[in-house]
C-alpha positions in Angstrom: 16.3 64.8 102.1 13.2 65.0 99.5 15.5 66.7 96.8 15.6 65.1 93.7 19.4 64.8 93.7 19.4 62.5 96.5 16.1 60.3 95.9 17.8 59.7 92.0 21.1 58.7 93.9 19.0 55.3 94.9 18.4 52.5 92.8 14.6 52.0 93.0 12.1 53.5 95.4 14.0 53.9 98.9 12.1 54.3 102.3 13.5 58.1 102.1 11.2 58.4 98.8 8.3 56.8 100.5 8.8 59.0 103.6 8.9 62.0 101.5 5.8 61.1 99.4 3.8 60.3 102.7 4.9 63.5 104.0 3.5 65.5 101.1 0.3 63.5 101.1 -0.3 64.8 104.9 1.2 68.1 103.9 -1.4 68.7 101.5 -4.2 67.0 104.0 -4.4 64.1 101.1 -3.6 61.3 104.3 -3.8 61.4 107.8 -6.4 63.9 108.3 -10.0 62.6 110.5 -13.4 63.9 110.4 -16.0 63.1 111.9 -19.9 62.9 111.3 -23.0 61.8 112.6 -22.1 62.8 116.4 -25.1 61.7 118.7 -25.9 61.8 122.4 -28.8 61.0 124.2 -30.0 59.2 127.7 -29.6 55.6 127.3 -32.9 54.2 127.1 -34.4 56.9 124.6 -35.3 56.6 121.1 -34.5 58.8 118.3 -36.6 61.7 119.2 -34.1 61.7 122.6 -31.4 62.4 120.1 -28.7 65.6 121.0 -31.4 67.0 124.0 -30.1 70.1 125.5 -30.1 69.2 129.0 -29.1 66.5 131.0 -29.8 66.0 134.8 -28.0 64.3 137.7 -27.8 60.6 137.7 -28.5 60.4 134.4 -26.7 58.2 132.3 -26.3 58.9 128.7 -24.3 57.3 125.1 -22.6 59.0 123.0 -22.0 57.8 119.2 -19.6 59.7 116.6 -18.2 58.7 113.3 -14.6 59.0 112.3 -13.4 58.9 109.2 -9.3 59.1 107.9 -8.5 60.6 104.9 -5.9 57.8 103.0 -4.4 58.2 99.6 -7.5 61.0 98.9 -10.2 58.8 100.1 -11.9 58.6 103.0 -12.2 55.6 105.1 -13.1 54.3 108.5 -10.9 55.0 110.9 -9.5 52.3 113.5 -7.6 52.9 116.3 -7.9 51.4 120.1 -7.0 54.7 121.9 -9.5 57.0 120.8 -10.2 59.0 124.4 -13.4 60.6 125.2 -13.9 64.0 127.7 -17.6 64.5 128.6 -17.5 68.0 131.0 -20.7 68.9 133.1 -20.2 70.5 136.1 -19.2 68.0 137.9 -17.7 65.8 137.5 -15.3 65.7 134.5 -15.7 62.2 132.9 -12.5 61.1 130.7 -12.1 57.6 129.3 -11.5 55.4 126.2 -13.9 55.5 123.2 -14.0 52.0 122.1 -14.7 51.2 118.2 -17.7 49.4 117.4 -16.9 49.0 113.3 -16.6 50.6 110.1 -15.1 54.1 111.9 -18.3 53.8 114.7 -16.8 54.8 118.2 -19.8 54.7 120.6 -20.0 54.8 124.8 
């Protein structure tokens, strides 16, 4: 399929040829790969120095804040997407919903 053979047999640059490059790039993690940074949590209400506490008690209500990044074309970039999901575990209960994206790559609940 990505043989040179077969991508010289079309005339121009053919959707095969662009699959195969795109496969190569995330082959060799040059797209498609995420990162993330700058990952935060902290009761709402609290200023910085309530950042990433160690504890949390009943009732308490809390944000959380992560950055996510997509590597495209070697660079990275903000990533977009409406269906990030987020899975906060305590001991009870187990909290799992959508992470929604607040711009440039910010995903924050």
């Amino acid at each position: 399929m990505c043989a040179d053979e077969f991508l010289a047999s079309f005339a121009g640059r053919s959707s095969n040829q662009r699959f195969c490059e795109e496969l190569i790039d995330w082959a060799m993690q040059e797209s498609g790969v995420l990162r993330t940074s700058d990952i935060k949590h902290r009761k709402v209400g609290t200023d910085h120095q309530g950042v990433n506490p160690e504890n949390y008690f009943i009732e308490d209500t809390i944000e959380y804040f992560v950055t996510i990044h997509q590597k495209t074309k070697g660079k990275w970039l903000p990533f977009k997407a409406a269906d990030i999901q987020f899975s906060f575990k305590m001991l009870d209960p187990y909290i799992t919903t959508a992470l929604p994206h607040q711009g440039n790559g910010v995903y924050s609940l």
